[in-house]
N, CA, C and O of each residue as an XYZ file, in Angstrom:
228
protein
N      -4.358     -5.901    -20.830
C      -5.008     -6.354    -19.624
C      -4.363     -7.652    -19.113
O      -3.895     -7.662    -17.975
N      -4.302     -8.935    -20.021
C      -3.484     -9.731    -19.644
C      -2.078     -9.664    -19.029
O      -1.871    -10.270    -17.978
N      -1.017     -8.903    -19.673
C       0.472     -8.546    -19.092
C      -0.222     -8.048    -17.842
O      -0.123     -8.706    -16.806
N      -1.049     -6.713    -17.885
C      -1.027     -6.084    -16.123
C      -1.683     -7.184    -15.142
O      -1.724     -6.834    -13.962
N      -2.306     -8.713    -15.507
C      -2.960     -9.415    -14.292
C      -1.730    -10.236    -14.022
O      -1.440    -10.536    -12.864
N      -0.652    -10.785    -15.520
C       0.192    -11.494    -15.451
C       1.374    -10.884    -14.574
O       2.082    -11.723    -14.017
N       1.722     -9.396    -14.349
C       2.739     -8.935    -13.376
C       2.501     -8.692    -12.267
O       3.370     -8.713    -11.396
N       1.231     -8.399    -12.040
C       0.367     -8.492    -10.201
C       0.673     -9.873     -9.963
O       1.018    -10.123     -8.808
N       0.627    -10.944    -10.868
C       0.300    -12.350     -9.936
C       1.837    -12.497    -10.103
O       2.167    -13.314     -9.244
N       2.756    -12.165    -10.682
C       4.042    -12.427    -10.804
C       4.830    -11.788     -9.632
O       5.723    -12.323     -8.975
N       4.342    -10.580     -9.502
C       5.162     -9.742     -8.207
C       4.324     -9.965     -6.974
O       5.068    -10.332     -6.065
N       3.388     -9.908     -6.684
C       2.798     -9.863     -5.386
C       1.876    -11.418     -5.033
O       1.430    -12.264     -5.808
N       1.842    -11.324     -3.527
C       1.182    -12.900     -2.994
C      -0.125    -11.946     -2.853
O      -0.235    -10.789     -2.446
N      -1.050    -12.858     -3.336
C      -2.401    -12.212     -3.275
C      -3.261    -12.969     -1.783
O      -3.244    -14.183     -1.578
N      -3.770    -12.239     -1.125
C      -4.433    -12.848      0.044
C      -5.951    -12.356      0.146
O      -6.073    -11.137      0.269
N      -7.230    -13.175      0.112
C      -8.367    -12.700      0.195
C      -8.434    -11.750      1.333
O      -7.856    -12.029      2.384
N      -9.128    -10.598      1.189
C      -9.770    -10.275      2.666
C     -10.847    -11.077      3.176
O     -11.619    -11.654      2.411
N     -10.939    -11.144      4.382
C     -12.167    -11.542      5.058
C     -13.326    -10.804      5.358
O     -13.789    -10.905      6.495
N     -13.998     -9.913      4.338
C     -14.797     -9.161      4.928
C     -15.962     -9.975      4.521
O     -15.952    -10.510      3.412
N     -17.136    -10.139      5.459
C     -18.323    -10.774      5.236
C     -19.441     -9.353      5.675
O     -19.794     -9.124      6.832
N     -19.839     -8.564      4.516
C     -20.942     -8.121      4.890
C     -22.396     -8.456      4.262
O     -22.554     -8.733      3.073
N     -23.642     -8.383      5.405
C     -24.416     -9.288      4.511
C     -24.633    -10.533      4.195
O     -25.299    -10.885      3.221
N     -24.056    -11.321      5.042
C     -23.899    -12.781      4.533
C     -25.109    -13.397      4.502
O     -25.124    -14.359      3.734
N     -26.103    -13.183      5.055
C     -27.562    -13.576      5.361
C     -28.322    -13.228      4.120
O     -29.060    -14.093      3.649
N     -28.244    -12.282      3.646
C     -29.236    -10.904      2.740
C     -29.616    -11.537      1.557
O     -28.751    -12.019      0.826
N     -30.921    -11.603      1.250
C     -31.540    -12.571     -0.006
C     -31.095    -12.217     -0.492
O     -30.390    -11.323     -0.024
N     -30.993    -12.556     -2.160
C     -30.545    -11.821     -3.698
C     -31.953    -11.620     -3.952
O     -32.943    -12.159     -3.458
N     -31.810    -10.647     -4.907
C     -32.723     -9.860     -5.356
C     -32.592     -9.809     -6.709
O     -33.610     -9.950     -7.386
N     -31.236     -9.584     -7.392
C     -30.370     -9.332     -8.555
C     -29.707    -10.218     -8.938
O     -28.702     -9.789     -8.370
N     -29.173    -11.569     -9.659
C     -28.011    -12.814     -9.663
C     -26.822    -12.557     -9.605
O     -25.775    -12.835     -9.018
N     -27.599    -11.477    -10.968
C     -26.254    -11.453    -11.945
C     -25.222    -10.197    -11.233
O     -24.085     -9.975    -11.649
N     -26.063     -9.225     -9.756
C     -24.844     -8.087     -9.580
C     -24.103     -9.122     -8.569
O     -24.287     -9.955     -7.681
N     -23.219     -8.517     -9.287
C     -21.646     -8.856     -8.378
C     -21.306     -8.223     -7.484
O     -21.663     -7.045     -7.484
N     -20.637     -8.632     -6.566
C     -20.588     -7.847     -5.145
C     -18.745     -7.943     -5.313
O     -18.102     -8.923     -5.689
N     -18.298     -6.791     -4.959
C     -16.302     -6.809     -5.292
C     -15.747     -7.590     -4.529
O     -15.780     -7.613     -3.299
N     -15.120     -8.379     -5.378
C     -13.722     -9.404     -4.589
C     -12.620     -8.732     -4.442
O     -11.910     -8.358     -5.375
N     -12.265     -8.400     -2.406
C     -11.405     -7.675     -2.270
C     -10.174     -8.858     -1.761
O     -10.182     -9.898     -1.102
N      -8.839     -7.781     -2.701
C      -7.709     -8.742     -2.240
C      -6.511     -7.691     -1.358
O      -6.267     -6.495     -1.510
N      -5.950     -8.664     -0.450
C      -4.405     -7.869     -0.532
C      -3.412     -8.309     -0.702
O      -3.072     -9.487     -0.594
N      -2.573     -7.054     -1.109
C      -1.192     -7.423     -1.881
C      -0.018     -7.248     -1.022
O       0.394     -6.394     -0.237
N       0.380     -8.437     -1.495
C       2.113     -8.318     -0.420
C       3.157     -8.433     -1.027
O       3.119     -9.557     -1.529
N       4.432     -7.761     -1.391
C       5.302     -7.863     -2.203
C       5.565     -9.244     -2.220
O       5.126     -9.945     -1.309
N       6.458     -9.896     -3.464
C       7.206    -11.475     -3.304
C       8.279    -10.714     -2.610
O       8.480     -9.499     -2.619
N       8.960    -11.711     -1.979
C      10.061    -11.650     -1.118
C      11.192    -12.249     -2.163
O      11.368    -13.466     -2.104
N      11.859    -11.604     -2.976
C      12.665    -12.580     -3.966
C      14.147    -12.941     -3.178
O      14.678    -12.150     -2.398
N      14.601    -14.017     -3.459
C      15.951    -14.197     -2.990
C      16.768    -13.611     -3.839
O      16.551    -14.007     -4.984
N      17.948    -12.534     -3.738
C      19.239    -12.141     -5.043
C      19.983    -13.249     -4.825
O      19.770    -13.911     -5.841
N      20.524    -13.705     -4.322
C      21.402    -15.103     -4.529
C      21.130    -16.284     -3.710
O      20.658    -16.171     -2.579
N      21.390    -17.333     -4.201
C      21.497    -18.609     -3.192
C      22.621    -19.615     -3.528
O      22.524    -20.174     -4.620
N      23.250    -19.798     -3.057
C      24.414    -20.718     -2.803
C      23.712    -22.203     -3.032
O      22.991    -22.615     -2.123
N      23.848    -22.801     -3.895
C      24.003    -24.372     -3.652
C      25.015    -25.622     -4.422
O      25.377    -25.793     -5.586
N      25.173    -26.120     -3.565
C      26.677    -26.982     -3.570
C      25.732    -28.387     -3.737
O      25.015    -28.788     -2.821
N      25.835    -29.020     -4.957
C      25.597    -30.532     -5.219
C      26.931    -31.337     -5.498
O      27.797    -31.135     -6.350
N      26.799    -32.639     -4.192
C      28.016    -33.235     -4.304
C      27.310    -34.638     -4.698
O      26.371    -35.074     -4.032
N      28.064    -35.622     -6.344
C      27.254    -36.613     -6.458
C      28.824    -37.408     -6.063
O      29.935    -36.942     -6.318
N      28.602    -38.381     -5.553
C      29.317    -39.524     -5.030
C      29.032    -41.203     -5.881
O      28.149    -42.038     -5.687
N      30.276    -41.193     -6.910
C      29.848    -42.041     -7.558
C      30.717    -43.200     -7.439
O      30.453    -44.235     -8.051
């Protein structure tokens, strides 16, 4: 379970949805949980990057 949360948060940008249904509605229950929905967007990885450090001493 750990590796599969550790490669979702490794590969993809996670973004809440905004769905508000109910936002008013007493509780009745504490402890039920209502689902935290997310979406997933691939990482954008760079394959190469060029960088040139020039130190001037």
């Amino acid at each position: 379970m750990r590796l599969l949360l550790a490669s979702t948060i490794y590969n993809f940008d996670l973004e809440r949805c905004q769905e508000i249904r109910n936002w008013k509605g007493k509780v009745y229950v504490p402890w039920e949980k209502k689902p935290l929905l997310f979406r997933l967007k691939p990482v954008a990885w760079v394959k190469y990057v060029h960088l040139e450090l020039r130190l001037n001493f």
